[in-house]
N, C-alpha and C positions, 0 to 999 in steps of 0.2 A: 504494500500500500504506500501511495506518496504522499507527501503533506505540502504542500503549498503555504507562503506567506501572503495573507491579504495586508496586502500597503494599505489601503484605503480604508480599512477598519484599523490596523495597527496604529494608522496615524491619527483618526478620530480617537484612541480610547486613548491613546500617549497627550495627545491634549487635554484630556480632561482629566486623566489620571496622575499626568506627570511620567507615567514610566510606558513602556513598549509592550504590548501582547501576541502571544502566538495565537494565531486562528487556524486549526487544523481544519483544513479541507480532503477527507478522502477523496482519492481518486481511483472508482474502482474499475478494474479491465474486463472488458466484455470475453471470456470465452468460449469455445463452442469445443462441448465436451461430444466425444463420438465412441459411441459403444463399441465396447470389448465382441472379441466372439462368445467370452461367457456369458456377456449380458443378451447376447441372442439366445443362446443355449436355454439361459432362464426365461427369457421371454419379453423381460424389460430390465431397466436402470433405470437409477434414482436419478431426476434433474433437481439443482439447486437454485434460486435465482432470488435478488438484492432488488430492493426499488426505492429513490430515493422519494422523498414525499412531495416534489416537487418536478417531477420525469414522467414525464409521458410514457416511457417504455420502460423495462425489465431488464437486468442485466443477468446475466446466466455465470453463476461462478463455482468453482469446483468442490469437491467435497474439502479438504484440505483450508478454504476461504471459508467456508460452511461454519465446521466445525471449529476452527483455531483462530478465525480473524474477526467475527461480529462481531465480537464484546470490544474490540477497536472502534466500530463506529460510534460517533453519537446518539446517542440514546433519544428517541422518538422522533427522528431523522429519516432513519430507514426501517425497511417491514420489510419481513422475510419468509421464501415459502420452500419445500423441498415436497416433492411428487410422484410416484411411478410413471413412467413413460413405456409403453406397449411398445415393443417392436414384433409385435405376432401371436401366434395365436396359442402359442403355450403358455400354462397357468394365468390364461385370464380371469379375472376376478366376476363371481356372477352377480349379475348385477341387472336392475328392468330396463331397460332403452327403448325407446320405440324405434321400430325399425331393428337391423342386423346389430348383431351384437361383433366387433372386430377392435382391433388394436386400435384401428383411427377412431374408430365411434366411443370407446374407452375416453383413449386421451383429451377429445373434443371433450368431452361429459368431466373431465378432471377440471381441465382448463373452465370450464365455465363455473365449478362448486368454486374453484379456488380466487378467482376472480372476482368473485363474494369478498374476500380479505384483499383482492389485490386487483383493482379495475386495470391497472394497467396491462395488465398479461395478456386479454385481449389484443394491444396493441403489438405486442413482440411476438406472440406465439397464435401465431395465423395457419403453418401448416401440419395438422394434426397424423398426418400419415407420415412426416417426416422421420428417416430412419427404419419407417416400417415396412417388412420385407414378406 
């Protein structure tokens, strides 16, 4: 993660304060995680993804960013969601849908519960059969 210097707030708060402030700004890197053969094998992997509260879109970041870097962001800044992603049609999870039940019709139906906590997802995760084989 980078941290950037805001001049333009450091210089507002060192006037009023007298002294200089750090404004940590993450910056986080968009990834595009691509399944294993084991994750075919199983049938799906886990996607992880970052938004900030102010982003129109969703960043996708690794397990690794998941698990060991969140508690780096600021706190009620960003909202976080982690999901299964189908890539076929083994151990799909049973479930009612109207219409066929498949890995894209799965993922579609994730994406739209999850986007309940996270409107933006819609905007970033448009292709539901992506990865699916």
């Amino acid at each position: 993660m980078e941290y950037k210097m805001d001049s333009s707030i450091n210089s507002i708060y060192g006037k009023l304060k007298g002294e200089k402030a750090m404004v940590r700004v993450p910056s986080l890197s968009r990834v595009l995680i691509i399944p294993s053969e084991k994750d075919y094998k199983k049938g799906f992997f886990k996607r992880y993804f970052v938004v900030r509260y102010d982003s129109s879109e969703v960043v996708e970041v690794n397990f690794d960013f998941y698990t060991n870097k969140l508690s780096d962001l600021p706190s009620g800044i960003y909202s976080f969601t982690s999901f299964k992603w189908y890539l076929n049609s083994s151990n799909l999870p049973s479930i009612k849908l109207l219409g066929e039940v498949s890995a894209k019709s799965i993922n579609e139906n994730t994406v739209f519960k999850e986007s309940k906590k996270m409107p933006q997802l819609l905007n970033t995760l448009k292709d539901f059969a992506e990865f699916v084989s």
